[in-house]
C-alpha positions, 0 to 999 in steps of 0.5 A: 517503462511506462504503464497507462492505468485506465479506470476500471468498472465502477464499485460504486454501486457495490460500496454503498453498503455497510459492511461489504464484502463482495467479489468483483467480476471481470468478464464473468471471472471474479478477480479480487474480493473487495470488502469494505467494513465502514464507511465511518469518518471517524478518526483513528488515534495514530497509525498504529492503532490502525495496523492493529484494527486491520490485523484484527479484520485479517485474523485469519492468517494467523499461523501462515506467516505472511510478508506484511510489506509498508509503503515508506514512510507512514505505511511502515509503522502500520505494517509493523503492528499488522506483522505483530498483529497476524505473527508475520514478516516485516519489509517494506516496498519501495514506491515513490510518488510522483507529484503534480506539476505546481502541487507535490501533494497530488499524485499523477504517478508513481515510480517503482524501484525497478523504474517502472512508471504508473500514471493515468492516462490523463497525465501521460497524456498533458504532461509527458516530459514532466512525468519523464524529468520528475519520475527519473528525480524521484527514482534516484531518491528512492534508490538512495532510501533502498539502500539505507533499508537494506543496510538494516533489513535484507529484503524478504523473499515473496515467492510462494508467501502470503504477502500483504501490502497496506499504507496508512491510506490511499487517496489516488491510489496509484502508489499503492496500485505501483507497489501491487504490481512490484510485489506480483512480479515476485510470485507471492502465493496471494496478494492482499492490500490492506488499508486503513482508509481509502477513497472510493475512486482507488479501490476501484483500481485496485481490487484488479492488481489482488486477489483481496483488498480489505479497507476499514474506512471508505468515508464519503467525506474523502479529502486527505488521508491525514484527515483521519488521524488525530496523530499523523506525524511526518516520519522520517528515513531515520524512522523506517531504518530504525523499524527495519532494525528491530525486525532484523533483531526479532528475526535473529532472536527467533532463529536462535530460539 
């Protein structure tokens, strides 16, 4: 199944402020709070620390156990500090992103693990049997990285939890928009996505798949998210599993104890 994603109302009336903290609405009925704390191009010393500064701005769901699902690979690392930060549940989401014909790096797409396939009406429109050929290429490859995580870590039940869903950035947004509408259809009692950095243009899509969106940076200077890092490091397959091991290890340890 295929899924158009067509633009939104514009925010950027709403983003100009700083801080922001606003409710969108659609028809007269607000669906999702969207608040932004910075538009500061400064840069975050490494993934971790910025899970750390989002558990700080979500603070307020500490003691409701939430899910905090990461976007492999980079988004993992950020989720692993959320989790310690609000005492919550590691696991990942599985998207894969889909990249322009003749440019990998530029996202057109996205594939979910069901095979389900985001991309903007824009690219369904130039490049129909390309995003056919290369959506089914990298939904095998992320059915090969599921089950090397679910050998460490069987995945978390969300019905009825607090689930937050981050990365370690969001540029076109249609990962992150993939992985939203994956985790709604699991009926979480609320859906948050929590970024560390995004351009403008995303959070426009995705305060309409949750009920809040919390991003520390919007910078007007967006180009790239490792531009905001001053260790970005590539991870790897290896990386996530050995994250999803030592939560499978705390979650026994908490059972026993």
């Amino acid at each position: 199944m295929t899924i158009i994603l067509r633009p939104p109302t514009r925010l950027s009336e709403i983003l100009r402020c700083e801080p922001v903290d606003v409710m969108k609405k659609k028809g007269g009925v607000a669906v999702a709070a969207c608040r932004v704390v910075s538009r500061s191009s400064e840069a975050f010393a490494d993934r971790a620390e910025a899970g750390r500064l989002l558990a700080h701005e979500l603070r307020g769901l500490r003691g409701l156990s939430p899910v905090v699902l990461g976007i492999p690979r980079g988004g993992v690392v950020v989720a692993r500090e959320l989790a310690r930060g609000l005492g919550g549940d590691l696991d990942v989401i599985m998207t894969h992103k889909i990249g322009a014909e003749g440019n990998s790096e530029l996202a057109v797409g996205a594939v979910t693990e069901a095979g389900e396939v985001f991309t903007s009406e824009k690219a369904a429109a130039r490049s129909e049997e390309y995003l056919r050929v290369e959506a089914a290429c990298q939904h095998a490859l992320l059915r090969e990285s599921v089950a090397s995580y679910r050998r460490a870590l069987p995945a978390t039940p969300l019905k009825e939890r607090q689930v937050i869903v981050t990365d370690d950035g969001v540029a076109t947004g249609l990962t992150m928009e993939a992985a939203l509408w994956a985790v709604r259809k699991q009926q979480p009692a609320r859906l948050i996505a929590a970024i560390p950095v995004a351009a403008e243009g995303s959070l426009e899509r995705l305060v309409l798949h949750a009920e809040e969106v919390v991003c520390l940076h919007v910078p007007w200077d967006f180009w790239g998210v490792g531009q905001f890092y001053r260790h970005f490091d590539q991870l790897e397959n290896a990386d996530v599993v050995q994250i999803l091991d030592e939560e499978a290890s705390r979650r026994l340890h908490h059972e026993a104890g």
